[in-house]
LUMBA-576490 format. One record per residue (C-alpha): residue in one letter; x, y, z. Coordinates in steps of 0.1 Angstrom, whole numbers, padded with zeros to 4 digits, always signed. Example, Ala and Ser with C-alpha at 12.3 -4.5 7.8 and 13.67 -1.06 7.14 Angstrom:
2
A+0123-0045+0078S+0137-0011+0071
# end
This chain:
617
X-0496-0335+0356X-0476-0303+0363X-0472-0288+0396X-0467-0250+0411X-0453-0247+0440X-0445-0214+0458X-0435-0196+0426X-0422-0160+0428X-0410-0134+0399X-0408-0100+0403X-0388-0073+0377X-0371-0045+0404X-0395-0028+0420X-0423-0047+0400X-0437-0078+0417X-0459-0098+0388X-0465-0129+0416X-0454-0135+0446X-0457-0174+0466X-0482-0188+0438X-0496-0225+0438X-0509-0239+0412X-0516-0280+0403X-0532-0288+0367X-0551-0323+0366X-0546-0350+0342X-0569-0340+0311X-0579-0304+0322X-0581-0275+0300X-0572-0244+0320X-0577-0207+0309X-0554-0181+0321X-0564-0146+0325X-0554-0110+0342X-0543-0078+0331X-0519-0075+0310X-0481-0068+0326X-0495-0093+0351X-0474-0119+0343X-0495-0144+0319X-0463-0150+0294X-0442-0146+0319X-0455-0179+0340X-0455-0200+0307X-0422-0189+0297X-0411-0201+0334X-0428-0231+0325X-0411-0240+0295X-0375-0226+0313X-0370-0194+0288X-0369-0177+0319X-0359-0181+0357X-0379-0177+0387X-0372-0162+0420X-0381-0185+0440X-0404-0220+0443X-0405-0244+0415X-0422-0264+0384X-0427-0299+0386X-0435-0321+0364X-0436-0358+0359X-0406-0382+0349X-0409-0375+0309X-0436-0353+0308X-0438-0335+0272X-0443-0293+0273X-0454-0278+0237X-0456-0244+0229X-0474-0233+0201X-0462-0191+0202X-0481-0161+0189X-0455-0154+0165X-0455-0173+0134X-0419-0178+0111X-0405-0204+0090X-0372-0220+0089X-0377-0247+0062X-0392-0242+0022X-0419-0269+0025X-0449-0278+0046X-0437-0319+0055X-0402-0302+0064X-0413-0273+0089X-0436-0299+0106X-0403-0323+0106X-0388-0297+0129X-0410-0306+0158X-0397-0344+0161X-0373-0358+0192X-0340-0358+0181X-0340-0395+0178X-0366-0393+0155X-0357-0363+0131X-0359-0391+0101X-0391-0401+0109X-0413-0381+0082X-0441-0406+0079X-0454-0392+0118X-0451-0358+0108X-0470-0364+0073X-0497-0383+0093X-0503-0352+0119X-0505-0329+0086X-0532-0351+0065X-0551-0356+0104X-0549-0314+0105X-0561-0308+0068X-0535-0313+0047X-0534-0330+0011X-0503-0352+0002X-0503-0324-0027X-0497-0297+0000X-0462-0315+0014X-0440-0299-0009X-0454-0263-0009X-0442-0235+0010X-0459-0224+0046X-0460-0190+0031X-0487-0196+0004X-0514-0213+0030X-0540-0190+0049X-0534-0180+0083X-0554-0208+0098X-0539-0232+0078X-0506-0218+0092X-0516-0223+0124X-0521-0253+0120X-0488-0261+0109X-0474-0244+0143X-0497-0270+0158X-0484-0302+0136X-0448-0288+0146X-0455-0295+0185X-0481-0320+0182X-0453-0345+0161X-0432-0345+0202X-0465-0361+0216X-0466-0332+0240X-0484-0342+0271X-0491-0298+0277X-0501-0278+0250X-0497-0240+0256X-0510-0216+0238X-0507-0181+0239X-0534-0159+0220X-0537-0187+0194X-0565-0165+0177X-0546-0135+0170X-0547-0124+0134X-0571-0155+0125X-0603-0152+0109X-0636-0161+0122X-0634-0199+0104X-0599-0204+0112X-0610-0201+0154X-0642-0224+0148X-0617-0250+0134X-0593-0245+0167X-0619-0241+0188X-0633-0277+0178X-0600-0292+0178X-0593-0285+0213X-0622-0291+0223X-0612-0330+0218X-0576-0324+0229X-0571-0352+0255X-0541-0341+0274X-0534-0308+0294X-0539-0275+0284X-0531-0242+0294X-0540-0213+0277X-0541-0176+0276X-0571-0156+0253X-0578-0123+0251X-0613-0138+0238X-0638-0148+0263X-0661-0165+0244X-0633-0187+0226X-0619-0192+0263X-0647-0202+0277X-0658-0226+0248X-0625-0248+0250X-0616-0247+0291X-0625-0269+0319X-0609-0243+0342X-0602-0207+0348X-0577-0188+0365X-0562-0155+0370X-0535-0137+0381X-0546-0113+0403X-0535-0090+0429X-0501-0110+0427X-0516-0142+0436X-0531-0168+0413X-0571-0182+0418X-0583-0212+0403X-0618-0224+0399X-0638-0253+0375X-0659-0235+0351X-0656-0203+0329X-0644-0171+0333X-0679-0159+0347X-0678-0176+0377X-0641-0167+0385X-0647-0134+0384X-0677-0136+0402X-0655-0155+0429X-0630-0129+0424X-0653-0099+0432X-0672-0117+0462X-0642-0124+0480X-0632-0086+0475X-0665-0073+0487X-0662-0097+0518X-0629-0087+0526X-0636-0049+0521X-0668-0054+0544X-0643-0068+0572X-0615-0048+0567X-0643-0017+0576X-0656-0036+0605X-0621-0042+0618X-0610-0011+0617X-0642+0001+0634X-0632-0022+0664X-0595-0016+0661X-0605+0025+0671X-0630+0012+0695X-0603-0004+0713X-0580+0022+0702X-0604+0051+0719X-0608+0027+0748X-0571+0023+0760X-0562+0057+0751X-0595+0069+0779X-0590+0048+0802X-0549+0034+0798X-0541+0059+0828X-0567+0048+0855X-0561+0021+0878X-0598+0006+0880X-0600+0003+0838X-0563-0007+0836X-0567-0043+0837X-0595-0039+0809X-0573-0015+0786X-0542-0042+0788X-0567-0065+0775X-0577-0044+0745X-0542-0037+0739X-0532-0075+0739X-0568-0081+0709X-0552-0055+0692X-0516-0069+0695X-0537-0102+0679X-0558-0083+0650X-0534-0077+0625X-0547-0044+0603X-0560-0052+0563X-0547-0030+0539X-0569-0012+0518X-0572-0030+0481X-0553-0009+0456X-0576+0001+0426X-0559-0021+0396X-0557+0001+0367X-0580-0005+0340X-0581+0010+0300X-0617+0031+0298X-0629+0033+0258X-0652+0065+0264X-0656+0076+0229X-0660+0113+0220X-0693+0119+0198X-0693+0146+0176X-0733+0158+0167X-0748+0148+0129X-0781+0156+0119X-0777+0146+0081X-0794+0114+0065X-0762+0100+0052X-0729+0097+0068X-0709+0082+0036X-0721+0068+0006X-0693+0045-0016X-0708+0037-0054X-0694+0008-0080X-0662+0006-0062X-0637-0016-0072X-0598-0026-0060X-0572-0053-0066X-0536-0052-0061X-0529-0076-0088X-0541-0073-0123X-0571-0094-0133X-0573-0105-0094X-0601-0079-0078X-0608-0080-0043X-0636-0059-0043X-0657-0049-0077X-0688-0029-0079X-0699-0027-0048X-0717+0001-0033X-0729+0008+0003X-0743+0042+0023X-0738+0048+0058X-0763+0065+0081X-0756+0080+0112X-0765+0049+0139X-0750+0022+0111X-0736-0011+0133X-0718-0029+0104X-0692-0058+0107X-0673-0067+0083X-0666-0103+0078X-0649-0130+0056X-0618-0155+0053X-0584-0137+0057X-0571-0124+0029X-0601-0116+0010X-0603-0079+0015X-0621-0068+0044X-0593-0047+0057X-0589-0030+0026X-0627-0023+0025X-0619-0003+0054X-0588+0012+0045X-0603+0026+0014X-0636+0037+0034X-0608+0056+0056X-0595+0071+0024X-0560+0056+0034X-0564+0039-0006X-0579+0051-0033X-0603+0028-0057X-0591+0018-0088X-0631+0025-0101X-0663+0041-0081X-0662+0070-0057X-0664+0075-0027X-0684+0105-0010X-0684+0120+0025X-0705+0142+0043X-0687+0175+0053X-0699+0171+0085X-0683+0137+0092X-0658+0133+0118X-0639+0101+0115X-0620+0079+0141X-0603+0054+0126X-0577+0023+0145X-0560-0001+0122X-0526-0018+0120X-0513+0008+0093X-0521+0035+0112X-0502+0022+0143X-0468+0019+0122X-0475+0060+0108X-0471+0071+0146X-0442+0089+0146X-0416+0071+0161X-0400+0107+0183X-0427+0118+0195X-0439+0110+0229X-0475+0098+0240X-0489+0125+0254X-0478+0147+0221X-0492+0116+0198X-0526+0115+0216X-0528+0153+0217X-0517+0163+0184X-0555+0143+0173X-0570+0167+0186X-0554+0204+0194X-0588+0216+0211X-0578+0191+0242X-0559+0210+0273X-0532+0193+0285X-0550+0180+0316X-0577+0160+0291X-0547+0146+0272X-0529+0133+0302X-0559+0123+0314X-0571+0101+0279X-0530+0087+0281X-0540+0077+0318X-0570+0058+0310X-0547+0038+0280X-0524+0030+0312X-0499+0059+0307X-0498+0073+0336X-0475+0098+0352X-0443+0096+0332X-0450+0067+0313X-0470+0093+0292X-0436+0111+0284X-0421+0076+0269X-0417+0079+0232X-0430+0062+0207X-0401+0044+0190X-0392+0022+0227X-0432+0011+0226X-0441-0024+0223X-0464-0036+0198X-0493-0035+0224X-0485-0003+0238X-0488+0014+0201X-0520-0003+0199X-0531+0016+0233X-0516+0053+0221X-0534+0045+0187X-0572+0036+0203X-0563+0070+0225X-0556+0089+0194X-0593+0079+0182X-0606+0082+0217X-0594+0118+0215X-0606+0128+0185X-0642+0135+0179X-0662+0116+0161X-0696+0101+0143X-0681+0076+0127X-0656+0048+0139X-0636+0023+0117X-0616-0002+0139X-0600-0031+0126X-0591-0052+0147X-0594-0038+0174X-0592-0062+0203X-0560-0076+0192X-0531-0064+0223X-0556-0062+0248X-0565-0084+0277X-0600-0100+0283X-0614-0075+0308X-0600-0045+0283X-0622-0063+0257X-0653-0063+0275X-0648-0028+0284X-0643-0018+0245X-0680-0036+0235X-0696-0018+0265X-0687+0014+0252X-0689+0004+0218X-0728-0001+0225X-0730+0031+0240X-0713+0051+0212X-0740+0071+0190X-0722+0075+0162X-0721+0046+0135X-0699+0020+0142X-0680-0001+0112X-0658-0027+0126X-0634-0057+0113X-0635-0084+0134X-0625-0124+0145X-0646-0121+0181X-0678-0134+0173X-0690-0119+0207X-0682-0085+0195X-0703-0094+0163X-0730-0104+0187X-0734-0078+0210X-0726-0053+0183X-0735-0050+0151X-0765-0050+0132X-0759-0050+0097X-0727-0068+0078X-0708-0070+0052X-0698-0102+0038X-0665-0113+0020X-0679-0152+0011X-0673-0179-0018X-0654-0148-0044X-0684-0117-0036X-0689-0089-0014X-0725-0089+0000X-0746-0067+0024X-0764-0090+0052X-0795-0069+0064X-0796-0087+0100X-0775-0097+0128X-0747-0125+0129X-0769-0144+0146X-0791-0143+0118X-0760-0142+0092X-0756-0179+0111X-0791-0192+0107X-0801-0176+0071X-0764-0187+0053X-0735-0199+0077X-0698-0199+0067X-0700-0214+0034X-0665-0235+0029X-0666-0226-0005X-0628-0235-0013X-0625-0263+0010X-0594-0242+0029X-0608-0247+0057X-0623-0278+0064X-0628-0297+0091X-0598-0321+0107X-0596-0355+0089X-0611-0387+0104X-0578-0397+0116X-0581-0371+0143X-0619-0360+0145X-0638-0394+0142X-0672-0378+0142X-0698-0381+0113X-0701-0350+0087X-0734-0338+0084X-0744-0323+0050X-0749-0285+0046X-0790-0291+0043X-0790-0311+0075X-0762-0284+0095X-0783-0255+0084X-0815-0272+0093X-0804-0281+0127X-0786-0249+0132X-0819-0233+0126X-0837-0252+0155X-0807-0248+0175X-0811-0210+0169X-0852-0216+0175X-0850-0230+0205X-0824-0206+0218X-0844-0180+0208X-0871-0190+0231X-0851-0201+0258X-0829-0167+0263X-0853-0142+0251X-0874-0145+0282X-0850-0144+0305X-0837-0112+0283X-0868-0094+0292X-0866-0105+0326X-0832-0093+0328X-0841-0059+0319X-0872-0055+0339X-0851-0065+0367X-0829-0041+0360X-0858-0014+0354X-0871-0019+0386X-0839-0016+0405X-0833+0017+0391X-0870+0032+0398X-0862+0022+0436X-0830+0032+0440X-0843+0068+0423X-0873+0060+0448X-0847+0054+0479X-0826+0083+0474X-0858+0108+0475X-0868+0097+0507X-0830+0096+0518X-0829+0131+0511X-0865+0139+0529X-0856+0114+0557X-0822+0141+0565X-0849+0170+0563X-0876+0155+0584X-0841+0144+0611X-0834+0183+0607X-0869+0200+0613X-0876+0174+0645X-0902+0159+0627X-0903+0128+0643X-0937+0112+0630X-0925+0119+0591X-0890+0104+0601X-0903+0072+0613X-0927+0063+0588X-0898+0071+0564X-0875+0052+0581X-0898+0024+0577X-0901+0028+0538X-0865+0033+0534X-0860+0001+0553X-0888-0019+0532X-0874-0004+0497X-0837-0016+0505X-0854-0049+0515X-0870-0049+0480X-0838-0038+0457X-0818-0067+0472X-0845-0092+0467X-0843-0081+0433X-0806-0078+0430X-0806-0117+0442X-0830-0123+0413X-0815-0107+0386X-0784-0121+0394X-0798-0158+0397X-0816-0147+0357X-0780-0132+0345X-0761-0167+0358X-0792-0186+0342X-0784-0165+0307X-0749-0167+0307X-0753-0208+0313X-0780-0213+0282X-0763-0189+0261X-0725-0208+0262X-0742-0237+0263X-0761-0231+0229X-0728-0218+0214X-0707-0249+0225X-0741-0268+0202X-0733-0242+0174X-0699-0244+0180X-0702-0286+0175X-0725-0285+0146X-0700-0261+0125X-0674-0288+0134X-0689-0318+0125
# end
């Protein structure tokens, strides 16, 4: 058990938390979240003493066991059993065999011992990093943006392995639906304080924003009474027969201490500029082919044409060329065989690692994010480098002091800048926190350009994308249909056994053959089908309806003023009365629709966490 008690940290003039509690229960699986710069890292490096606090303290049971499995992945030993070694007490450095038993429990052969870390996938090199702190017997596991730079197989493995992790956790995911899949809890750092509640990320937030709207509603209401009083004792201070009543006042406002107005917390906006196309056919790529090692293609003969409203993921095991798919689409590489042919019309946004290391390193923000697009006035450009959270001066900083998530942010305002009909993002949520992410699909849906995008958030995939393409078992395939469909129709085959489920030795749970998975996959899939599309259409009608009266309600506002100003007394009562009944109406039906969006939100995680079991098992 690990307590939080009174914890403060602050950088200067920058306070990340100030007097937070915090208690984590035997067994409980606890999802961190907040902006980023909030202090997320910061708290688990307090926790495993990298770094000091101000004030308050950590404590932590007599022998209690903290492992930290980083972000960052590097080797300090030339074979797989001697990295994990690493990871044992001192007392113990010699004893191989528990390390070796960890590996084979993780997915390891007895022939993979003595090969180098560097020759495994990424997921495979995760789970090294896991075998390294799982040999202490940690009794907390932290983990900080475990599924970075892992491929959609890789965080179904992880994702089932925690699942059955029996001791604490505490982890911090810039993917919700990962997060939410794994935790028992949720909490954020927010407004310098920390809130904790059981269940997902949904419901803290919803906690989060109720609380704020309450405390907005009576910081209004207060301050209403507070120049009430204020009016009173100023009127009537001076007069002996209300002097007794003003001292009163004076002494309930001496008592009412005055609520600050909540502070808007900055937020990154991904308003895409569109740039008009009226043509049939965006791109159109023929019989391409590409390797980087002789006889060892990545891609061969494969053709695709893009249309104007195209969704298309691309998807597939690291390593297997889905980021080189896009990088030749981007004309960044050239195929070794086919051709490539773009419209003249197109206008291209494109955000991918590469491109964030060609930013040139003296140049400042503001002149990176303007220079994509010279049209821009230097009011839009500071205003795109505000909404990536450059505000002010920051936007002078230059590009060679950035950290690797702030180049991220100047590179997504570089495309944000830039006008375009097609995007190609590769990764795109990588560097940004939770709420950023849900911000970037929002506007992603609302782009009407075509859209192709590399990808390990299988929400993004989801919500997203219509169309894929599919790096699977040595080919490169177009899927006509959604993931969801990808998922029901063919599944992640594990065609090279890379990444397999965890032995029996640490998942004790019977494998199901591929005929029985995809057969129960596809009544899973059925039956959520039927379960969430009505409330779908429910959803939306809701929604519908609330619109219509709110269009309905702002009419008779604006005839209700009129009717006040002409003296029309009749007209302004019965309006009143309408107006009255309508706002009666829309927050009956905001009740319901929230009531069928917590009803959707519960169905739909809990037919992913039955996906997300069958896959493992």
């Amino acid at each position: 058990m690990l307590q939080i008690q009174n914890l403060s940290k602050s950088y200067g003039s920058q306070t990340l938390f100030d007097d937070i509690t915090l208690q984590l229960a035997p067994g409980e699986r606890l999802g961190l979240v907040g902006r980023n710069g909030h202090g997320k890292s910061t708290l688990f490096r307090i926790i495993l003493q990298e770094e000091h606090q101000d004030d308050g303290q950590i404590i932590t049971p007599r022998g209690y066991r903290i492992g930290h499995v980083a972000q960052h992945i590097h080797w300090e030993k030339p074979t797989i059993l001697e990295e994990a070694c690493l990871g044992l007490p001192e007392e113990e450095s010699h004893a191989s065999y528990k390390a070796e038993k960890i590996l084979f429990g993780l997915g390891f052969s007895e022939a993979d011992m003595n090969s180098p870390p560097d020759s495994f996938s990424g997921g495979f090199q995760v789970r090294l990093n896991l075998a390294k702190v799982l040999v202490s017997e940690p009794n907390l596991l932290l983990l900080d943006e475990p599924t970075n730079y892992l491929d959609i197989v890789s965080i179904r493995w992880i994702t089932k392995f925690l699942r059955q992790w029996p001791y604490e956790l505490m982890i911090i995911s810039h993917d919700r639906q990962f997060m939410d899949s794994v935790t028992t809890h949720t909490a954020a750092i927010h407004r310098h304080d920390i809130r904790k509640v059981r269940g997902n990320t949904g419901k803290l937030y919803e906690q989060i924003l109720q609380d704020e709207e309450v405390y907005e509603r009576t910081r209004i209401n207060e301050s209403k009474q507070r120049k009430h009083l204020e009016d009173f004792v100023r009127r009537f201070g001076a007069k002996a027969t209300k002097a007794s009543a003003a001292q009163s006042r004076v002494k309930m406002l001496e008592k009412m201490p005055e609520r600050e107005k909540l502070a808007a917390i900055e937020a990154l906006d991904f308003s895409f500029r569109y740039e008009p196309f009226q043509a049939k056919s965006l791109m159109t790529a023929k019989n391409l082919s590409f390797g980087y090692e002789v006889n060892q293609p990545l891609i061969q003969k494969f053709s695709l044409e893009i249309k104007p409203t195209d969704r298309i993921g691309i998807i597939g095991k690291n390593g297997r060329g889905k980021s080189t798919l896009l990088n030749l689409l981007a004309g960044i590489l050239t195929p070794q065989t086919g051709k490539i042919t773009q419209h003249e019309k197109l206008k291209l946004g494109y955000f991918g690692q590469t491109h964030i290391e060609r930013l040139h390193p003296e140049q400042s923000v503001e002149q990176e994010i303007g220079a994509s697009n010279p049209d821009l006035g230097r009011t839009a450009v500071r205003s795109i480098c505000g909404t990536m959270m450059f505000t002010g001066d920051l936007a002078e900083k230059k590009i060679k002091v950035l950290s690797g998530g702030e180049k991220s942010r100047v590179q997504l305002g570089k495309v944000i800048a830039h006008p375009s009909n097609l995007l190609l993002l590769d990764e795109p949520t990588n560097h940004l926190d939770l709420e950023s992410v849900e911000t970037l699909i929002d506007n992603l849906e609302l782009f009407p350009g075509a859209v192709i995008l590399v990808t390990h958030s299988e929400e993004m995939l989801q919500r997203v994308v219509t169309k894929l393409i599919v790096f699977q078992q040595g080919r490169v395939e177009i899927f006509n249909g959604s993931y969801d469909e990808f998922l029901r129709k063919v599944g992640w085959q594990e065609d090279d056994g890379v990444e397999s489920a965890p032995s029996q030795s640490i998942v004790a749970e019977p494998i199901k053959n591929k005929k029985e998975r995809r057969q129960q996959r596809s009544q899973i899939i059925a039956e959520r089908t039927k379960v969430l599309g009505p409330l779908n259409k429910k959803i939306k009608q809701l929604e519908n309806d609330i619109c219509t009266l709110e269009a309905e309600l702002e009419e008779n506002n604006v005839e209700l003023q009129t009717a006040s100003e002409q003296k029309n007394i009749e007209q302004f009562i019965e309006l009143s009365k309408t107006i009255k009944a309508q706002q009666k109406d829309i927050d009956k039906k905001f009740k319901l629709l929230e009531e069928a969006t917590q009803s959707h939100g519960e169905a739909k995680k809990e037919f992913e966490l039955r996906l997300t079991e069958l896959d493992g098992g």
